[in-house]
Residue frames as a rotation matrix with the C-alpha (Angstrom) as fourth column:
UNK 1
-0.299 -0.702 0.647 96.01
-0.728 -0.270 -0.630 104.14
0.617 -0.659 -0.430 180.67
UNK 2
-0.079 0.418 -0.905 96.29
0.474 0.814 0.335 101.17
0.877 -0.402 -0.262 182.87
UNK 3
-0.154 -0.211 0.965 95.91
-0.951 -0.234 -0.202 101.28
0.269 -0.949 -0.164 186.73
UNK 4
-0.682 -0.685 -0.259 96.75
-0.257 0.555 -0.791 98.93
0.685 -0.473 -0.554 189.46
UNK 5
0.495 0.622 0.607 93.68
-0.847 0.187 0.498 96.82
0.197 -0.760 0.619 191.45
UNK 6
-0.912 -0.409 -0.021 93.66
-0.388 0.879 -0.278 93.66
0.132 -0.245 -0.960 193.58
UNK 7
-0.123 0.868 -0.482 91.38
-0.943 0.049 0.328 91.64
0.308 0.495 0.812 192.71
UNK 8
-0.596 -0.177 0.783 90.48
-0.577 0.772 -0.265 88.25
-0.558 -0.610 -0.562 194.67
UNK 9
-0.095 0.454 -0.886 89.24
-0.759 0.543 0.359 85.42
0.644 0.706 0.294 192.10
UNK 10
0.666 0.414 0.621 88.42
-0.667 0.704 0.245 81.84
-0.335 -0.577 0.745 193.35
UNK 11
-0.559 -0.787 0.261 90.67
-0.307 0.489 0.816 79.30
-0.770 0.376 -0.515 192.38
UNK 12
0.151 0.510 0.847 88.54
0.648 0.596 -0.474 77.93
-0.747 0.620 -0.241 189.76
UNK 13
0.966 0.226 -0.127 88.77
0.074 -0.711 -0.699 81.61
-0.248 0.666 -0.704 187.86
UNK 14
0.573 -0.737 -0.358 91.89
-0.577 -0.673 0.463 82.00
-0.582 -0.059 -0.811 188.66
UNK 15
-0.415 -0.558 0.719 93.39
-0.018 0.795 0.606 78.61
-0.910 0.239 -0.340 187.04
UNK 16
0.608 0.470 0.640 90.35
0.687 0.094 -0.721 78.77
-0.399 0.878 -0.265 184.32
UNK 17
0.958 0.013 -0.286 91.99
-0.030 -0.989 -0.144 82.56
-0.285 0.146 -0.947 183.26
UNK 18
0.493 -0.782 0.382 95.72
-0.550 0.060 0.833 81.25
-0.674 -0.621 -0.400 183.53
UNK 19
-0.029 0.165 0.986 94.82
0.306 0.940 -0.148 78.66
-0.952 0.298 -0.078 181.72
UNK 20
0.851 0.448 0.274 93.51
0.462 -0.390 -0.797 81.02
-0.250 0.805 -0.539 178.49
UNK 21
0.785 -0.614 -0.089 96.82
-0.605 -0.789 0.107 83.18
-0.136 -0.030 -0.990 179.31
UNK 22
-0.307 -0.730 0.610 99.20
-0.365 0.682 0.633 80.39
-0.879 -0.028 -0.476 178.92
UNK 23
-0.183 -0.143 0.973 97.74
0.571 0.790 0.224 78.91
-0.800 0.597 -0.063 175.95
UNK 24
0.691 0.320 0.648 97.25
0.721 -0.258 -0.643 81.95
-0.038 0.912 -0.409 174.13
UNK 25
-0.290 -0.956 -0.051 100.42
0.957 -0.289 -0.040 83.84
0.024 -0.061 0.998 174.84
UNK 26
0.854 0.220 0.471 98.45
0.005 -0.909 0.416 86.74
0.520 -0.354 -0.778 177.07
UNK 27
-0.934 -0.227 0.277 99.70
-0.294 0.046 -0.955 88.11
0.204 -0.973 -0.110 180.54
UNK 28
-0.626 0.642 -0.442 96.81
0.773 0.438 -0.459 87.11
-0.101 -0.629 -0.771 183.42
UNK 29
-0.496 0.309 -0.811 96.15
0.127 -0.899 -0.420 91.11
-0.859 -0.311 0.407 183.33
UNK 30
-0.621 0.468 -0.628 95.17
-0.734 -0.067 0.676 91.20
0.274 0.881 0.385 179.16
UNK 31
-0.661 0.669 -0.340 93.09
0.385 0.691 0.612 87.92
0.644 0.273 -0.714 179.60
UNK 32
-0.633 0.389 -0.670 91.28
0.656 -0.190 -0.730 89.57
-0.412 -0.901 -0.135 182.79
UNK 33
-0.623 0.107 -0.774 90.94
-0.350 -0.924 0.153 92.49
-0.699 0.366 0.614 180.52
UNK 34
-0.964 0.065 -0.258 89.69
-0.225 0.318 0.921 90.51
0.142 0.946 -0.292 177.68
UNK 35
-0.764 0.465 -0.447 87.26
0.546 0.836 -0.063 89.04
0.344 -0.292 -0.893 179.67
UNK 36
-0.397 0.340 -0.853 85.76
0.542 -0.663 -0.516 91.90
-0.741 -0.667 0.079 181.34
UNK 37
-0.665 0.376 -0.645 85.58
-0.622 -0.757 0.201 93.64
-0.412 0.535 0.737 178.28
UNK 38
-0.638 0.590 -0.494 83.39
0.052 0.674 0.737 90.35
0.768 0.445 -0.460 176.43
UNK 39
-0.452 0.771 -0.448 81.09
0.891 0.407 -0.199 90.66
0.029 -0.489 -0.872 179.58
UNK 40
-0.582 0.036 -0.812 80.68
0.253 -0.941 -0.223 94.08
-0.773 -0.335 0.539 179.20
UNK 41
-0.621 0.535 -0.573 79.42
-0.784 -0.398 0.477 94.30
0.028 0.745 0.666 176.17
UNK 42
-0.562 0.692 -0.452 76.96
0.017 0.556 0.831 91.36
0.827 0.460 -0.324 176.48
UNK 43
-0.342 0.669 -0.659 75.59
0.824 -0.123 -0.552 92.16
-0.451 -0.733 -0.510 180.06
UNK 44
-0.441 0.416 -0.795 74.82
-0.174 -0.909 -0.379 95.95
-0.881 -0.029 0.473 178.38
UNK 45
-0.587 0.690 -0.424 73.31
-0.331 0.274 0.903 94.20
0.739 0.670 0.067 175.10
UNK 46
-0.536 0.684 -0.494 71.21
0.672 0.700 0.241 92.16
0.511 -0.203 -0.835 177.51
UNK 47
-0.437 0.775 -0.456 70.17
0.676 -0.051 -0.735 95.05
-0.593 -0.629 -0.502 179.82
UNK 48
-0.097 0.383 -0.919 69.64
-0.820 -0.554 -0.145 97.87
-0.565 0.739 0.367 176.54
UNK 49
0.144 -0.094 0.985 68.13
0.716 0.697 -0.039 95.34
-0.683 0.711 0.168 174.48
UNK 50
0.799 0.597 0.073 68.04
0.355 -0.369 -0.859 98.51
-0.486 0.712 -0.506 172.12
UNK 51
0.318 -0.855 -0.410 72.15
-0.759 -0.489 0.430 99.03
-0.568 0.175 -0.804 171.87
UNK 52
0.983 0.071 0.172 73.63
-0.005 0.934 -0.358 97.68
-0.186 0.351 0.918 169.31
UNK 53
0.288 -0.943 -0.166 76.91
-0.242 -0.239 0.940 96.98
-0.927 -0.230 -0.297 169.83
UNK 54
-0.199 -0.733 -0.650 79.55
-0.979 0.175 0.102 96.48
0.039 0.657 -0.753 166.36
UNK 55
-0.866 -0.468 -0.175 80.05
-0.360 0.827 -0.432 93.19
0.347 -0.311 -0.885 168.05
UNK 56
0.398 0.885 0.242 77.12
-0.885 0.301 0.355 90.83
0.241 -0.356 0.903 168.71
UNK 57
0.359 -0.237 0.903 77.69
-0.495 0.772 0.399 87.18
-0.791 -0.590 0.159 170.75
UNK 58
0.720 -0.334 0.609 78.47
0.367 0.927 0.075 85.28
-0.589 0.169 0.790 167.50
UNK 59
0.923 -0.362 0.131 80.42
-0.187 -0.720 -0.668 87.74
0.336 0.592 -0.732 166.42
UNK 60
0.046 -0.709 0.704 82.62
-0.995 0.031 0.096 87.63
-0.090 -0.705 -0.704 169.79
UNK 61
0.759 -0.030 0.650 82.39
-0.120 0.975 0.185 83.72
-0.640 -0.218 0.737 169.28
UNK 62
0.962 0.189 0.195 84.18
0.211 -0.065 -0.975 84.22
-0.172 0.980 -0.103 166.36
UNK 63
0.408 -0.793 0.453 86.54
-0.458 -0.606 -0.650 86.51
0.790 0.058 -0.610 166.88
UNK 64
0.327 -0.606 0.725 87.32
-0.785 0.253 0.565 84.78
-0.526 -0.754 -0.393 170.41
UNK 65
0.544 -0.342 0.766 87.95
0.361 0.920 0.155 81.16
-0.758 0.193 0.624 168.37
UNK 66
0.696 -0.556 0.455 90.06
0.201 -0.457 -0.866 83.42
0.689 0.694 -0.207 165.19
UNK 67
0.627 -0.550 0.552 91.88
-0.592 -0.796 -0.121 84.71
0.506 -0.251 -0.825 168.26
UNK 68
0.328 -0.409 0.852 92.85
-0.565 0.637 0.524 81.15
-0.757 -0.653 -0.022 170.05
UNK 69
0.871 -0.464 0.160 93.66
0.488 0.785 -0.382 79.40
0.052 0.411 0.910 166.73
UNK 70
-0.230 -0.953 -0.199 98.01
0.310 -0.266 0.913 79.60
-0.923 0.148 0.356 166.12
UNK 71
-0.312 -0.539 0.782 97.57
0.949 -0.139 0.283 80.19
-0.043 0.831 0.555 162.82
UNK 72
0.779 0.616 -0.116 95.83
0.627 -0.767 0.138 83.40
-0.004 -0.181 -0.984 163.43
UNK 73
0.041 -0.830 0.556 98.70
0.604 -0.423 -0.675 86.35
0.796 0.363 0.484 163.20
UNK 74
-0.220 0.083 -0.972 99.44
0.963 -0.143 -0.230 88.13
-0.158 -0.986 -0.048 166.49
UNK 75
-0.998 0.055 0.000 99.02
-0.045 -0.817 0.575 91.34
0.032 0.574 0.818 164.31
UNK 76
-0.524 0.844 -0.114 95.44
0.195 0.249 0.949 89.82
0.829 0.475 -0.295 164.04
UNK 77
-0.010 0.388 -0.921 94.98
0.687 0.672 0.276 89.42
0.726 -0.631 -0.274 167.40
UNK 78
-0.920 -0.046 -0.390 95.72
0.124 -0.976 -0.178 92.87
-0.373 -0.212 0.903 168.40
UNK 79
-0.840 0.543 -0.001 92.97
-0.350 -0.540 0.766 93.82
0.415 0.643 0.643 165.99
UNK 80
0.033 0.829 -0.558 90.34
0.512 0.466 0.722 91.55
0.858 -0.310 -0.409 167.83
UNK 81
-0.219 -0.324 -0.920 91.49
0.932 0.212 -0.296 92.85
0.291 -0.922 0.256 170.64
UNK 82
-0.855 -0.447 0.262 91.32
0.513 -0.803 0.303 96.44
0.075 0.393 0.916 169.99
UNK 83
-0.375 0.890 0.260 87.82
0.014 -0.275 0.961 95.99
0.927 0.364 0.091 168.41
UNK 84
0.386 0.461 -0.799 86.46
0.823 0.219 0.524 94.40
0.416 -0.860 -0.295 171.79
UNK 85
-0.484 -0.564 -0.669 88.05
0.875 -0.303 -0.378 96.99
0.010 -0.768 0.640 173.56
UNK 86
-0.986 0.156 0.060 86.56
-0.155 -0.988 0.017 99.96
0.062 0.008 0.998 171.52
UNK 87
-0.331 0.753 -0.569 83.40
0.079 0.623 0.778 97.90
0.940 0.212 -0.266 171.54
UNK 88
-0.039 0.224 -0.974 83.38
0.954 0.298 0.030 97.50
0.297 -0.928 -0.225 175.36
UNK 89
-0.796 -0.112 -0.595 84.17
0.416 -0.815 -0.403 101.04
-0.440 -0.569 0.695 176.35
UNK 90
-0.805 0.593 0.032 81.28
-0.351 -0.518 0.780 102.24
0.479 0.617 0.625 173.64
UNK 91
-0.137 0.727 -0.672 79.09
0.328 0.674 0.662 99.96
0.935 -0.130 -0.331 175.48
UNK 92
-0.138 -0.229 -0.964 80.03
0.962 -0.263 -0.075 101.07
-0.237 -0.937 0.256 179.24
UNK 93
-0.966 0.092 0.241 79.51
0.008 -0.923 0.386 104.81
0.258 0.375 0.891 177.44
UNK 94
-0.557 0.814 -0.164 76.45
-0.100 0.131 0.986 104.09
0.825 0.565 0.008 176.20
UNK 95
-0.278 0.175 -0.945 75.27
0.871 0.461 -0.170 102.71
0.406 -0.870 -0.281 179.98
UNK 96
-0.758 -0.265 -0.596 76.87
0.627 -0.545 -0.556 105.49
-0.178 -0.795 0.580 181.75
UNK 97
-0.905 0.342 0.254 75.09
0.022 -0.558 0.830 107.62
0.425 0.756 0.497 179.45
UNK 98
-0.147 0.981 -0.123 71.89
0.169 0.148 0.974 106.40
0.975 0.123 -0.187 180.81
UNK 99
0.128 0.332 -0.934 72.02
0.824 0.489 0.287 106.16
0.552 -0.807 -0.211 183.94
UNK 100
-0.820 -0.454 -0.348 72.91
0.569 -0.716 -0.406 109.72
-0.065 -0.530 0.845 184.29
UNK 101
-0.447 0.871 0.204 69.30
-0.156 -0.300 0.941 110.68
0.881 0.389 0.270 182.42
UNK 102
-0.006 0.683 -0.730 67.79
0.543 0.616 0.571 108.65
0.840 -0.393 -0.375 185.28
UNK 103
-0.596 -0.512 -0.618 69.38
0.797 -0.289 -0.529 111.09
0.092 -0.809 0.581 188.31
């Protein structure tokens, strides 16, 4: 389920982000998303070095350059997409998870 934020970027993000969404036939919102969800899961690999996520960095290199070539199938690209998603939210679990031990 989506929901609805405003979010203030700098111009530099905002054109860099635009940029990805225009040449890879996103909206602004999915690349935002896309993005958020690739930092998610490497800021929580970096601060649990002990989670291991599905997805590791050259993994997400991978999949992010499989997802920007054209010949790639948009059928694919869902599927990258997906993963990172269930990837990111397992990861943001996996956090929450802790930080509730710590209370």
């Amino acid at each position: 389920m989506l929901k609805r934020y405003q979010v203030l970027l700098e111009n530099w993000q905002a054109d860099y982000i635009s940029g990805v969404a225009n040449r890879n036939d996103l909206s602004f919102s999915e690349a935002v998303r896309i993005f958020l969800c690739e930092g998610m899961v490497c800021i929580i690999s970096n601060l649990h070095p002990e989670y291991k996520p599905n997805i590791n960095k050259k993994k997400l290199g991978s999949m992010a350059g499989r997802a920007t070539d054209s010949t790639t199938s948009q059928v694919e690209k869902h599927d990258f997409t997906s993963k990172l998603y269930f990837e990111a939210r397992k990861a943001v679990e996996y956090r929450s998870s802790k930080i509730e031990k710590k209370k």
